[in-house]
C-alpha positions as CSV (number, residue, x, y, z in Angstrom):
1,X,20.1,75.1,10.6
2,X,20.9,71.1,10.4
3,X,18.8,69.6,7.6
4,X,16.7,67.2,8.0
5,X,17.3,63.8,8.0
6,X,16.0,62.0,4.7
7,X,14.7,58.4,4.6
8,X,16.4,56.1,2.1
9,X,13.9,55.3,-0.7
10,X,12.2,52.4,-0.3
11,X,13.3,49.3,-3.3
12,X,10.3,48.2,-5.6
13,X,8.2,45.3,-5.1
14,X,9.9,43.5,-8.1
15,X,13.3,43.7,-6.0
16,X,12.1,42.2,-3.0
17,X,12.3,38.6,-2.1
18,X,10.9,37.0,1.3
19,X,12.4,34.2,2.9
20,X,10.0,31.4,2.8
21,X,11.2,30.1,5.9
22,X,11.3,33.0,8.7
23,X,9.7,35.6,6.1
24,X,12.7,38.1,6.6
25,X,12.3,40.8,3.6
26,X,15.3,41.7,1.7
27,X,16.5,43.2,-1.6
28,X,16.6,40.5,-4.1
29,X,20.3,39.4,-5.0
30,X,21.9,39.1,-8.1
31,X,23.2,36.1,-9.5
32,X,25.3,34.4,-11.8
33,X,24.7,31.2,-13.4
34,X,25.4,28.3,-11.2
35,X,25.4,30.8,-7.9
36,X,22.8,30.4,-5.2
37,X,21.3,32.6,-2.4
38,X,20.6,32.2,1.3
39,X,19.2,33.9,3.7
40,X,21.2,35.5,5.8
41,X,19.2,34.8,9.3
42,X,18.2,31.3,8.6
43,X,20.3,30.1,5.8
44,X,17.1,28.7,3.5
45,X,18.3,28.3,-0.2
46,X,16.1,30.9,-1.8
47,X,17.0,29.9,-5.2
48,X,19.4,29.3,-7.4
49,X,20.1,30.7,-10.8
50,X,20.6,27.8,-13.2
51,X,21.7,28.1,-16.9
52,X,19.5,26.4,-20.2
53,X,16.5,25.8,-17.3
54,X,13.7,25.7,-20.2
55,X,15.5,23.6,-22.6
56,X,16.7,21.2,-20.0
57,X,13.3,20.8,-18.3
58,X,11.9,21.1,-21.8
59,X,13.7,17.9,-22.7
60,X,12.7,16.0,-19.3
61,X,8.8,16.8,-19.9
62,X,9.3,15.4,-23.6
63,X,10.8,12.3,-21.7
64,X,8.0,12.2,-18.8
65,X,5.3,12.2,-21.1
66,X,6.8,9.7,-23.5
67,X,7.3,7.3,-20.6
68,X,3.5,8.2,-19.2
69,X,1.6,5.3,-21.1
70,X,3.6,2.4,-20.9
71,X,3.9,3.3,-16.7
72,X,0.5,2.9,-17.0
73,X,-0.9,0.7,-19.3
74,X,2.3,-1.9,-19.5
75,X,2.2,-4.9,-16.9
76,X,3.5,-3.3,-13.9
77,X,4.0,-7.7,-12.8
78,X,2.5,-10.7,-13.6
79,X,1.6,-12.9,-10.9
80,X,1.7,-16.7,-11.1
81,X,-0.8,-18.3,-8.2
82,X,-2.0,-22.1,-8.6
83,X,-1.2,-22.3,-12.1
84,X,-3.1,-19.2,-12.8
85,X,-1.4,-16.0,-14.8
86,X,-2.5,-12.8,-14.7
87,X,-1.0,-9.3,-15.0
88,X,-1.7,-6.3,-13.3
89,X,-1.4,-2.8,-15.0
90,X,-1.9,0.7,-13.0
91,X,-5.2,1.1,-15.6
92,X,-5.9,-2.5,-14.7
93,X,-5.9,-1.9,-11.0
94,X,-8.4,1.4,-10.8
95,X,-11.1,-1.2,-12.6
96,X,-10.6,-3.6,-10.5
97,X,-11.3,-1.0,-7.7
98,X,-14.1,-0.1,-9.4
99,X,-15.4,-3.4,-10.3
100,X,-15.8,-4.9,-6.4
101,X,-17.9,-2.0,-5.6
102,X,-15.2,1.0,-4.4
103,X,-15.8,3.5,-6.9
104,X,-14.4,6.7,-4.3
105,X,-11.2,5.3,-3.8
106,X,-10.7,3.9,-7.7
107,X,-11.7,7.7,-8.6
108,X,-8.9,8.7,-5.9
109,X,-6.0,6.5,-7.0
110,X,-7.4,7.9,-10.8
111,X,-6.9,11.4,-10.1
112,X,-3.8,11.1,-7.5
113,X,-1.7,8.2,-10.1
114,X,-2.8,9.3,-13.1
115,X,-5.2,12.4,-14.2
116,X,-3.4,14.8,-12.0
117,X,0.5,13.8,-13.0
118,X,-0.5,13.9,-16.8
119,X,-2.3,16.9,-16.1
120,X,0.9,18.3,-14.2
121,X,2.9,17.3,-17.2
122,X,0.9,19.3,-19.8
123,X,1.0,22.4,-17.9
124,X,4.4,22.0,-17.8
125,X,4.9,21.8,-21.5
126,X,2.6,24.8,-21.9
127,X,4.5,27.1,-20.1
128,X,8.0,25.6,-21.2
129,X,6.5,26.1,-24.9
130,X,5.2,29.5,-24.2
131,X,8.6,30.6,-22.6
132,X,10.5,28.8,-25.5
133,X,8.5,30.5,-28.0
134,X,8.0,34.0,-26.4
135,X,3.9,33.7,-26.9
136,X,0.9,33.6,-25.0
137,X,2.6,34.8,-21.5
138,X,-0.8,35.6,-19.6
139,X,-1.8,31.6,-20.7
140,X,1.5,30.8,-19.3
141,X,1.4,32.2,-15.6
142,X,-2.2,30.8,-15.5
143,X,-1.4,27.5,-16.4
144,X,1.9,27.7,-13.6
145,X,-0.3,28.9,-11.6
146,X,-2.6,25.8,-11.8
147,X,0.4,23.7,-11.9
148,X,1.2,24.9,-8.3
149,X,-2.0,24.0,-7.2
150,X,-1.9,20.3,-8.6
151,X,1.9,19.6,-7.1
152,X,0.0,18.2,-3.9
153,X,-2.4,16.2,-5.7
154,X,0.2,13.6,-7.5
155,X,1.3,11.1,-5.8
156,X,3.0,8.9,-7.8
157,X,5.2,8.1,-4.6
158,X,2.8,6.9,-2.2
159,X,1.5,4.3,-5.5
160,X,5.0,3.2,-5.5
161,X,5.3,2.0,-2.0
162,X,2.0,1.1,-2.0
163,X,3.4,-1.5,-5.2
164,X,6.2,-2.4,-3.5
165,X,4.7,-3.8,-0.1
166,X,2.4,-5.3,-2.0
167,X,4.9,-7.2,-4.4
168,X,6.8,-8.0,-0.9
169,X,3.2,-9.7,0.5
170,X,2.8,-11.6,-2.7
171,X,6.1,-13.0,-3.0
172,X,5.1,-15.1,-0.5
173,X,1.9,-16.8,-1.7
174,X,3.3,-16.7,-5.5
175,X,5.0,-16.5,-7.9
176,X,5.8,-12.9,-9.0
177,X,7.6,-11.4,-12.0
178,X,8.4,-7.8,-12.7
179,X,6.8,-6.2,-15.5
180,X,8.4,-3.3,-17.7
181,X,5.4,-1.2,-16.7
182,X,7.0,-0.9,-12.9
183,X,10.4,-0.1,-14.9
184,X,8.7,2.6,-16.6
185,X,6.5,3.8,-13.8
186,X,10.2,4.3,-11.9
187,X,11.2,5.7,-14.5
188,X,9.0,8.4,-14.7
189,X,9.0,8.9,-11.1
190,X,12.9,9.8,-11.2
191,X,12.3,12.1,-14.1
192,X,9.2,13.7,-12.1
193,X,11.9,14.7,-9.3
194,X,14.8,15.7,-11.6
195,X,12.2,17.8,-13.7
196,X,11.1,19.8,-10.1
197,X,14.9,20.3,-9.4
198,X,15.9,21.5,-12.4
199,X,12.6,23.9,-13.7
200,X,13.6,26.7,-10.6
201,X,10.4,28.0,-9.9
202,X,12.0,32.1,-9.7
203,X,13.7,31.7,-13.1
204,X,10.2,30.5,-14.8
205,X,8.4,33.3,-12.7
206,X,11.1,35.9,-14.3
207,X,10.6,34.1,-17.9
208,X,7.0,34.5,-18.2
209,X,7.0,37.9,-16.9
210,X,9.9,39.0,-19.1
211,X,12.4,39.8,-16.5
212,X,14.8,36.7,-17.6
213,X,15.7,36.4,-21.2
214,X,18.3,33.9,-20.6
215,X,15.7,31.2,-19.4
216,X,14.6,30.8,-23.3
217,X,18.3,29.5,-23.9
């Protein structure tokens, strides 16, 4: 008698990984450092294993948050109308939204240009610290956790063009000079993007569970 045919046994949960894009399941690769993986039906970078990713992103945070006051609270331009000076600061610009009677959208532009990116920032240092440090793991996938949900709520981006078109209108009317607040505010921008670039969202998964030792590097 033929014996029967056996089914091969199916991979656990922890070595599966779904393709964001087309949702094909498949058995989670293994990298080195500096390698990357695609899907193989639609070619989506799943991730990619990069080396030092809590130190490096570490160091960027550190450099975000340093640079978060003076975007803020420094002359983003001073603007020279009629013999008139006056400077404008992001802080300076939510009062005066507030002040002429459009309190929603000054509570808005708070949350969206500053409350939520600080916010963002310090839940990024808490989980970096907790992954550098090897404590308080459960307050670290929380705390990511949150940090996912805030990512749509900065928009540090849509301030800067907003800025932008408005220094463009002005120009016209006035006299206008650029502040080291908009310097900084760039700044912090470009260090925004690097940082979501460089913290890989799989190896901090696999750091706070345990699973990846070398993220602490």
């Amino acid at each position: 008698m033929s014996e029967p045919a056996t089914t091969p046994a199916m991979p656990a949960l922890d070595q599966l990984i779904a393709c964001h894009e087309c949702d094909l399941l498949m058995r989670k690769p293994q990298l080195e450092c500096g390698e990357s993986a695609e899907c193989p039906r639609c070619g989506f970078e799943l991730y990619t294993h990069r080396s030092q990713v809590a130190r490096r992103s570490m160091a960027l945070v550190i450099a975000a948050l340093l640079l978060y006051v003076p975007a803020n609270f420094l002359p983003i331009m001073q603007l020279n109308l009629l013999g008139r000076t006056s400077e404008d600061t992001l802080w300076s610009g939510v009062q005066g939204l507030y002040n002429t009677g459009m309190q929603g959208v000054a509570v808005v532009v708070f949350l969206c240009s500053m409350a939520v990116p600080l916010l963002k920032l310090l839940c990024q240092f808490a989980v970096l610290l907790s992954i550098r440090l090897d404590i308080g793991r459960s307050y670290g996938l929380l705390l990511y956790r949150i940090y996912h949900h805030l990512r749509d709520w900065g928009m540090l981006e849509v301030y800067l063009m907003g800025i932008l078109v408005a220094l463009v209108k002005l120009s016209d009317i006035a006299e206008v000079t650029l502040g080291i607040g908009l310097v900084c505010f760039i700044a912090l921008l470009l260090i925004q993007v690097w940082l979501e670039v460089t913290m890989s969202p799989h190896q901090i998964w696999e750091a706070l569970s345990g699973e990846d030792k070398n993220a602490r590097d």
